[in-house]
C-alpha positions in Angstrom: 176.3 116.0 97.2 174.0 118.0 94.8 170.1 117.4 95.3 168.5 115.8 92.0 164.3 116.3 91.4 162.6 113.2 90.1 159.0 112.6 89.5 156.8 109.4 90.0 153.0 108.9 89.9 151.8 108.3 93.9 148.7 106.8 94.6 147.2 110.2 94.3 148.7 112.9 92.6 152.3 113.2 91.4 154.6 112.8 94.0 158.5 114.9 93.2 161.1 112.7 95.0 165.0 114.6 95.4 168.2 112.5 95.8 171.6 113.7 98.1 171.0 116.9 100.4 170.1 116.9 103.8 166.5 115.5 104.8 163.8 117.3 105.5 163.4 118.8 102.0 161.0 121.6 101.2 159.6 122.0 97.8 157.9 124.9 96.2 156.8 125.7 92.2 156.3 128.8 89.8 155.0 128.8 87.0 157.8 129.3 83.6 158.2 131.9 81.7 154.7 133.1 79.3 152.8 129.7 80.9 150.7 129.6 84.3 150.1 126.9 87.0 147.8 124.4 85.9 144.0 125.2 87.0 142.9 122.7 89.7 146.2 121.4 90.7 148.0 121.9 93.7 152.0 121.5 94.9 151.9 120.4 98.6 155.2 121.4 100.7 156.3 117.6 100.3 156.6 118.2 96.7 153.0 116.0 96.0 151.3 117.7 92.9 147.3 117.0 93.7 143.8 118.1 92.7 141.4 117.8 89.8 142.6 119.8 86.5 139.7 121.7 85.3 141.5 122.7 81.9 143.0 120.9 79.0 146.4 122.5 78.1 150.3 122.7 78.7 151.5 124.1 81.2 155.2 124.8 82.0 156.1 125.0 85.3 159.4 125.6 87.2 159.6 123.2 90.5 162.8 124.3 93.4 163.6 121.8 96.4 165.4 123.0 99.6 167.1 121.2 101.9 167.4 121.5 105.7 171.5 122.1 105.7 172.6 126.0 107.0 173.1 127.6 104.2 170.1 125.7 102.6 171.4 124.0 99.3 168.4 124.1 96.5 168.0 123.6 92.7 165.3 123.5 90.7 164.0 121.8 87.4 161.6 122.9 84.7 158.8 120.4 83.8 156.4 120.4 81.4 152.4 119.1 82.8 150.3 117.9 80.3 146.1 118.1 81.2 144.5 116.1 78.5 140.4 117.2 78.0 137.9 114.9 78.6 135.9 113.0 76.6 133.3 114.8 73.9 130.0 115.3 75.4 127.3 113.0 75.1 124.0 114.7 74.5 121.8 112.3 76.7 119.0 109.9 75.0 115.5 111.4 76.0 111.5 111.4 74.6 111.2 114.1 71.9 110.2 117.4 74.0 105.8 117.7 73.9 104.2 121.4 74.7 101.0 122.2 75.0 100.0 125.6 72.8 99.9 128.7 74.6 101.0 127.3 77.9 104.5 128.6 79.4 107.0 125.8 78.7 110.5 124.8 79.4 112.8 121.7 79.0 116.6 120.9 79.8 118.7 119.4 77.6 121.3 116.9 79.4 125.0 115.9 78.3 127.5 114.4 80.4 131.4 114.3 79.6 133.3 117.1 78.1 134.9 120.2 79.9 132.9 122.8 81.7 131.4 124.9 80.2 129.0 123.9 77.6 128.1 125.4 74.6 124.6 124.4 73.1 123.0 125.0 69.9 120.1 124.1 67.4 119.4 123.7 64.0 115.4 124.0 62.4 112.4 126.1 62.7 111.2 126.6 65.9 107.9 126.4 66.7 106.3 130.6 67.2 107.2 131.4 70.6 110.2 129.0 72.0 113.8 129.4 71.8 116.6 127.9 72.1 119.7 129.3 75.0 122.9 128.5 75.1 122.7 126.6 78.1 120.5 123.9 76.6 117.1 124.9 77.9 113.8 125.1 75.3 111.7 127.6 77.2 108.9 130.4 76.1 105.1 129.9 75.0 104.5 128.5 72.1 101.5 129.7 70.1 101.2 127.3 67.1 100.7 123.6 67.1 102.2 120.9 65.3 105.7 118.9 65.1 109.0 120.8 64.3 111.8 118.9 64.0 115.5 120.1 65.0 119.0 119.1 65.6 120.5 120.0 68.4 124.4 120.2 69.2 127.0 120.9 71.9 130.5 121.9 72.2 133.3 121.7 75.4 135.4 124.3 76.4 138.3 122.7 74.9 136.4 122.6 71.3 134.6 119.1 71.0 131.4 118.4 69.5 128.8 115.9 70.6 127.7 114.0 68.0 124.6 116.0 67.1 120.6 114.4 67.6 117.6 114.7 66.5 114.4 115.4 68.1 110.5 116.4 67.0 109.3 119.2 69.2 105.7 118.3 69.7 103.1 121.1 70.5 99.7 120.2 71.0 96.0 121.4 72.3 95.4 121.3 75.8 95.2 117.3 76.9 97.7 114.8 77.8 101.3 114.8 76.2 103.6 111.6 75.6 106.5 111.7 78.4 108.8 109.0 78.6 108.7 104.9 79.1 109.0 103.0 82.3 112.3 101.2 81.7 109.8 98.1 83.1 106.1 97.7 81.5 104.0 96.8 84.4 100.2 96.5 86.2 99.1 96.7 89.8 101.4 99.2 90.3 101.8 102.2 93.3 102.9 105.5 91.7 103.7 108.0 94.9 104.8 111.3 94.7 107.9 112.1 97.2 108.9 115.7 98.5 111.2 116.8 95.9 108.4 116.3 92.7 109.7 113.2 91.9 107.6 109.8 91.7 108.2 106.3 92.8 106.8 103.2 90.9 107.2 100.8 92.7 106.3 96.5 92.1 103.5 95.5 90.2 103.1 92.6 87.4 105.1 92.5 84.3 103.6 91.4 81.2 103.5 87.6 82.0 101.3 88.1 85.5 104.8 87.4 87.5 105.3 89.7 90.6 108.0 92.1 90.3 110.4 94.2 93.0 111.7 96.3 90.8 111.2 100.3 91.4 112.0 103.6 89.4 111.5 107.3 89.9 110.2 109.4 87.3 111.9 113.3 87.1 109.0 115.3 85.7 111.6 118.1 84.3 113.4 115.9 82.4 110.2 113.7 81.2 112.1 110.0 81.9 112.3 106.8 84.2 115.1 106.3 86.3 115.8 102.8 88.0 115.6 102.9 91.7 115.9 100.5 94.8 113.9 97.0 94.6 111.5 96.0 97.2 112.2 93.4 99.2 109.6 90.8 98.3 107.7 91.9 94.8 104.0 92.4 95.3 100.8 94.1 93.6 97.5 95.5 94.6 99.6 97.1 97.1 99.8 100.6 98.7 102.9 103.3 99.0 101.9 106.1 101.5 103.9 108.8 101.8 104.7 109.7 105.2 105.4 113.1 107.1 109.1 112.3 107.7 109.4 112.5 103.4 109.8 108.0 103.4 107.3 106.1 101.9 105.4 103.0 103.8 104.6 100.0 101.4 102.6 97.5 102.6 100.3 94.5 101.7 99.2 93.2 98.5 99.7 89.9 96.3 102.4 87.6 96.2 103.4 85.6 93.1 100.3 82.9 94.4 98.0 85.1 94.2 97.8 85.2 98.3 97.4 88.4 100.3 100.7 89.1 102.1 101.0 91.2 105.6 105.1 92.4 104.8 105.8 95.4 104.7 108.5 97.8 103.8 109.9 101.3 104.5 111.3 103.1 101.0 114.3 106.1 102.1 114.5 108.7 99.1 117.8 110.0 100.1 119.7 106.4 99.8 116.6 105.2 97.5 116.6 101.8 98.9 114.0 99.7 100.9 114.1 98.3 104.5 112.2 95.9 106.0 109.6 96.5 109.1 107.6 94.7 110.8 104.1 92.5 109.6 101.0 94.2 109.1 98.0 92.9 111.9 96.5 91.3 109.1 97.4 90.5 105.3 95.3 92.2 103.2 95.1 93.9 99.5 92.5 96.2 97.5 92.5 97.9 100.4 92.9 101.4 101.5 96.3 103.4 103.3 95.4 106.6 104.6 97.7 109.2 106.1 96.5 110.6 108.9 96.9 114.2 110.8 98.1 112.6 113.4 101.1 111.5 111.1 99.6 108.1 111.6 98.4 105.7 108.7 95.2 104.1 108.7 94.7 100.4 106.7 91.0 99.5 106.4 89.2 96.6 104.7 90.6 94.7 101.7 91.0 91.4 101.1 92.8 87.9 102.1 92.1 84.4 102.0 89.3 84.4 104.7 87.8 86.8 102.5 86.5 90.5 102.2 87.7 91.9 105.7 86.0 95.0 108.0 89.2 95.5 110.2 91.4 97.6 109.9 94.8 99.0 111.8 97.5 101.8 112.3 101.0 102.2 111.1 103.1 104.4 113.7 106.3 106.1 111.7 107.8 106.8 115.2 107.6 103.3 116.3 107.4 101.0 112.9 105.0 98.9 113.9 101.3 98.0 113.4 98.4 98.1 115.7 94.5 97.0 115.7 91.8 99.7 115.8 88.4 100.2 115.2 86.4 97.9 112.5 84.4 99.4 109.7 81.0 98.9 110.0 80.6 96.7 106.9 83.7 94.8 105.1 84.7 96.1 101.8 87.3 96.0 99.7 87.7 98.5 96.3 86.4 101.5 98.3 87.8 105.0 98.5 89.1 106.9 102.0 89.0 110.1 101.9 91.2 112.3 104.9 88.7 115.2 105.6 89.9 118.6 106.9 88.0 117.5 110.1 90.7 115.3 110.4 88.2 112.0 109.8 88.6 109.6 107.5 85.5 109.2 105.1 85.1 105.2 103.7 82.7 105.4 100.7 81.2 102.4 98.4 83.3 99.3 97.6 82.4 95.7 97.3 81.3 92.9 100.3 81.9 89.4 100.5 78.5 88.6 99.0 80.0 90.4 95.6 77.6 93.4 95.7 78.7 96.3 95.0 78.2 98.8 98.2 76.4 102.4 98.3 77.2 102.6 102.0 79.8 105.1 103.7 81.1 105.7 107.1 83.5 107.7 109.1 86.5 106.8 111.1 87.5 109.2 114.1 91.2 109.0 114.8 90.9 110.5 118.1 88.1 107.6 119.5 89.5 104.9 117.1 86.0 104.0 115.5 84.2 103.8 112.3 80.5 105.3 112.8 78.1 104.4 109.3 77.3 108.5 108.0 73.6 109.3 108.0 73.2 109.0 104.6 74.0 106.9 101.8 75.8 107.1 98.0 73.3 108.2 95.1 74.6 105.2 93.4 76.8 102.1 94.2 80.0 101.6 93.4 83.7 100.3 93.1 87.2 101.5 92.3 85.7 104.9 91.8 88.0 106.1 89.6 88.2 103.1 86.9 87.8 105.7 83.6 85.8 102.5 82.5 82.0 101.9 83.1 81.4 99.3 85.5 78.5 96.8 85.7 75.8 98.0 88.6 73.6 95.5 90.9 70.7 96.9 89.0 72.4 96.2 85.5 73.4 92.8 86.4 69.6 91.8 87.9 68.6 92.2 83.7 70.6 89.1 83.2 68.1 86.8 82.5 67.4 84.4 85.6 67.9 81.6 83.4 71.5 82.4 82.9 72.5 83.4 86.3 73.1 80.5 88.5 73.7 80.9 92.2 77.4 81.4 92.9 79.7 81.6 95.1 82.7 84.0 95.6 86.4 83.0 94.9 89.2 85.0 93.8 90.2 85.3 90.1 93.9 83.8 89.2 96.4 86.8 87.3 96.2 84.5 84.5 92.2 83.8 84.6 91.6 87.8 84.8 91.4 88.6 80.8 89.1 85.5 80.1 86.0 87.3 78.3 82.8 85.8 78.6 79.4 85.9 77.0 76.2 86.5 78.9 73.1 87.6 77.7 71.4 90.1 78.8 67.8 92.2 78.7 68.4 95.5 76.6 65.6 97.1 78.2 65.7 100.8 78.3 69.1 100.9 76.2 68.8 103.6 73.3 71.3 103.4 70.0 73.9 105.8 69.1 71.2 108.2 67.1 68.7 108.0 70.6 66.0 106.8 68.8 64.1 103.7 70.6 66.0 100.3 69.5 63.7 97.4 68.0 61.8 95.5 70.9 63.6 92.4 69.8 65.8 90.9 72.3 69.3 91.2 71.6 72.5 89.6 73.0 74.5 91.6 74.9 78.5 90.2 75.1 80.2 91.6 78.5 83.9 91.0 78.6 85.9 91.3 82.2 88.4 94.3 82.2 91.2 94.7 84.7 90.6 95.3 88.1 93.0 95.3 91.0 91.6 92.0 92.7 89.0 90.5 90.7 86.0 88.5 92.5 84.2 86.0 90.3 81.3 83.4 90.4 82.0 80.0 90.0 78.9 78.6 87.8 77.5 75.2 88.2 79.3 72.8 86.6 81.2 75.1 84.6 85.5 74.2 85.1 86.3 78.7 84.6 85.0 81.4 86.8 82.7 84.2 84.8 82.9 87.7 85.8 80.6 88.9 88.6 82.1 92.6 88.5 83.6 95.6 86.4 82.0 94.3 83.1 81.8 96.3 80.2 79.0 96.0 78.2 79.0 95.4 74.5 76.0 95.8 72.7 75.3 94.0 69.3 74.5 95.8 66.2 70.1 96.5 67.1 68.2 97.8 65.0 66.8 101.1 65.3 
């Protein structure tokens, strides 16, 4: 009985089938005459036809089937394989590119779809300096400033054209350049910076005061957000450490109550996901996380609902758990700690429990597990050291006039209580006006208004039903005569 080829799609690949002969059969292909095999593609000795086809085309191709009888019996049959391209390219979405003048610059631009290899090009006047390759990239110095708008374009291999898009390319002075959004607006956020350049954001509040899980990673080469894993229970006025083995400890902060939590969480960058580990010793936020030569991570002071705390405790990576060690000499929360090359741990400024804002600093010894005050003190008090906002000092706030400063007592500040703005007045004494000549002796009002702070404390006044600020005001000074 002659042997007939016939074709039907397998689960994978094309898989030839052959009626009459004798079984086993053998099958091999060639291409036809003036064509070539299909790049990609494969004919297995069971007559399956597999692979990934890297390129669009026809392509004839002659396929022969043995069988097992002596003298084999064979035929063969020409078929014709028909690789359709693609999709077109998509030229992805991005922030117009931003330069800074005179500063070596580059920036990728990113398509997905199409066939291998692409072809990129530009329309408009680019700025002195940069140009434009064929593989996308915008690269050189650039010595003017100002906005140049192009179009850019990209074609496939097999001849399709992205749809084309428009962007400004900014160049500016030296100073800070817009970069692409969060796909979430938040507050009270970590931002960590992982191994391979990239950063994690990670919880936070969104624009209503709500606690949030969510996290992204943000790709400094291409300039944009990228959503990532979301943390297991959504906090803020947390901390994300990164750790020696490249993972990232998260730990502590505020739930959606406003309470101090002790959870924390381990985030992988590889599977970019978040696992649970173990509770802290102690809830606490506005604290500090330090990482440790030891590969350790010390967690010192902060704040919970028994108030401003002076303990603090280690996280062991190897282990995942927490542990107690030494106190801090004075209980602080919004202070600074500082990993010297000494391998100590240097705890500067902060707040107490009293509200006062703290000139002390002491040192923490990893090897005794202790905190020791240091000799010395700050030149000046202070808080959340790098707020790029003035904040109020003891000294400022004792030229409230006694009259309007009732004794108080210390309470924490609900999400939606920490915009309320407040008037006080205060003493101008000493204050000069914008041309520094002496203002009129005249007492003027002074209006302070709260600003943002992670963890606000407040005073409660005297039969008064909403808190007014105690810290991180801003003074606003009336129109004075000078």
């Amino acid at each position: 009985m002659p042997i007939r080829p016939s074709c039907h799609i397998a689960e994978h690949g094309f898989q030839l089938t052959v009626t009459g002969g004798t079984s086993p059969y053998s099958w091999q292909w060639a291409a036809a005459a003036g064509s070539a095999l299909p790049p990609g593609l494969t004919m297995s000795g069971v007559g399956l036809i597999d692979g990934s086809p890297t390129t669009a085309g026809s392509y004839g191709v002659v396929v022969t089937v043995y069988d097992s009888s002596t003298p084999a019996a064979q035929t063969s049959a020409n078929y014709s394989i028909m690789v359709s391209p693609p999709p077109p390219p998509q030229i992805s979405t991005v922030n117009s590119p931003s330069a800074v003048v005179n500063v070596p610059y580059s920036f990728d631009f990113i398509a997905s779809g199409g066939q291998l290899p692409l072809m990129w090009s530009e329309t408009g006047a680019l700025p002195t300096g940069l140009s434009f390759s064929s593989g996308g990239v915008l690269s050189g110095k650039p010595a003017v400033t100002g906005s140049f708008p192009i179009t850019v374009m990209v074609q496939d291999s097999a001849g399709q054209n992205a749809t084309p898009q428009n962007f400004t390319v900014q160049v500016t002075l030296h100073g800070f350049a817009m970069t692409g959004s969060m796909s979430s607006a938040r507050i009270s956020h970590t931002a960590t910076l992982l191994n391979d350049g990239t950063v994690l954001i990670a919880g936070g509040q969104d624009n209503t005061g709500t606690p949030v899980a969510n996290s992204e990673l943000y790709g400094p080469s291409s300039g944009t957000f990228a959503v990532s894993g979301a943390l297991g229970t959504p906090r803020y006025f947390h901390t994300a450490t990164l750790l020696g083995t490249g993972q990232v400890l998260v730990a502590g902060g505020d739930d959606i109550s406003g309470n101090a939590i002790a959870s924390a969480e381990l985030y992988d960058p590889a599977s970019k996901t978040f696992s649970a580990l173990s509770n802290m010793v102690s809830a606490r936020d506005s604290y500090t996380a330090t990482l440790l030569g030891n590969g350790k991570v010390l967690l010192a002071g902060g704040g919970n609902p028994n108030g401003i705390q002076a303990t603090a405790e280690l996280f062991d990576p190897s282990t995942g758990s927490f542990s107690p060690t030494g106190s801090m000499s004075a209980a602080r929360a919004a202070h600074t700690a500082t990993l010297l090359s000494s391998g100590k741990v240097l705890v500067t400024g902060g707040i107490d429990p009293n509200g006062n804002v703290l000139a002390t600093a002491e040192l923490y010894d990893p090897v005794s597990g202790t905190c020791t005050l240091t000799a010395g003190e700050m030149n000046d008090q202070r808080y959340t050291h790098t707020l790029p906002r003035c904040s109020t000092t003891q000294e400022q706030m004792r030229q409230i006039a006694p009259s309007r400063r009732p004794r108080s007592s210390i309470h924490r500040a609900a999400p939606s209580r920490q915009r309320e703005a407040w008037a006080l007045r205060a003493r101008p004494t000493g204050q000069r006006c914008s041309t520094m000549e002496p203002c009129s002796s005249k007492e003027e009002p002074t209006k302070m208004d709260l600003l943002s702070l992670p963890r606000s404390y407040m005073i409660q006044a005297p039969g008064n039903s909403r808190p007014q600020a105690v810290c991180n005001l801003r003074a606003i000074a009336t129109p004075q005569r000078c």
